[in-house]
N, C-alpha and C positions, 0 to 999 in steps of 0.2 A: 668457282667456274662451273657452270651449268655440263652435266657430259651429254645429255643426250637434249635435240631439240627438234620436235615434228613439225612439220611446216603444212598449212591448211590452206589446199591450194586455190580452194573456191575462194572460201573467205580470202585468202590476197587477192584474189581476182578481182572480187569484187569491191575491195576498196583501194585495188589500182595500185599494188606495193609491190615497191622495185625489191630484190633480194633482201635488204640491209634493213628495209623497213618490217619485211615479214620476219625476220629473226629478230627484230627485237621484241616484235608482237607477239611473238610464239614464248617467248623466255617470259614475259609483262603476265601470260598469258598461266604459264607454267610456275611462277613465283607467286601467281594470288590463286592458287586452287584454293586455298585454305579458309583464307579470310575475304575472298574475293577483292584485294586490292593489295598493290605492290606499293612498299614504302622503302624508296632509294635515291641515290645520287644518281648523277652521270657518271660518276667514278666506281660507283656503285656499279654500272650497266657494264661498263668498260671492263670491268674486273669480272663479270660473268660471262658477259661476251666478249674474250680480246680476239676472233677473228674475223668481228665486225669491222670493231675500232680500239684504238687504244689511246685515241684522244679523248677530253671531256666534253671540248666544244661541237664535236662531230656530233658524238651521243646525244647531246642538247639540239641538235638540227634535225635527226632521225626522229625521238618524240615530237617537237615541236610539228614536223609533218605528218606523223600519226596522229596528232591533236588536231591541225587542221582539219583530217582528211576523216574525221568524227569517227576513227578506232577507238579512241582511247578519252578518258575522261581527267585532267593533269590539275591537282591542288598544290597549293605551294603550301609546305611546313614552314621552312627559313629561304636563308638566300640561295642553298642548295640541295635542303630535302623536299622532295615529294610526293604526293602521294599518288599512284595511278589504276585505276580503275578503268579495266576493257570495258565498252561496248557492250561488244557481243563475244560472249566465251565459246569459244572452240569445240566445248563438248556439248552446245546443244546445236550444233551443224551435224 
């Protein structure tokens, strides 16, 4: 579980993120400092973030919308890994 999560409020601004959408983009955000790309489940999200959601299928609709909405960049490993690659990272805002 992620403790701490800063929320970047231009950047949701401007790509229109309701609460639920910016917390997961800030965690997406906070889990690829490293290697610049996050590799997880939905269960995986769910388990970092439970007071987003604590379903799998929700979590699958929060990305799917931050993919739409060209935050985030989504590869499929299998039928439930991922791998997700931000956009634009947080720290050069």
């Amino acid at each position: 579980m992620l403790q701490l999560i800063t929320i970047n409020a231009q950047l949701s601004g401007q790509f229109n993120f309701n609460l639920s959408e910016a917390i997961v983009y800030s965690a997406i955000c906070e889990l690829s400092k490293s290697s610049g790309r996050t590799q997880a489940s939905n269960k995986d999200f769910c388990y970092y973030l439970p007071l987003v959601t604590d379903k799998p299928d929700t979590m699958k609709r929060i990305i799917s919308s931050l993919k739409n909405k060209g935050a985030i960049s989504v590869f499929m490993e299998n039928k439930n890994l991922r791998t997700i690659i931000p956009a634009i990272r947080e720290a050069a805002l």
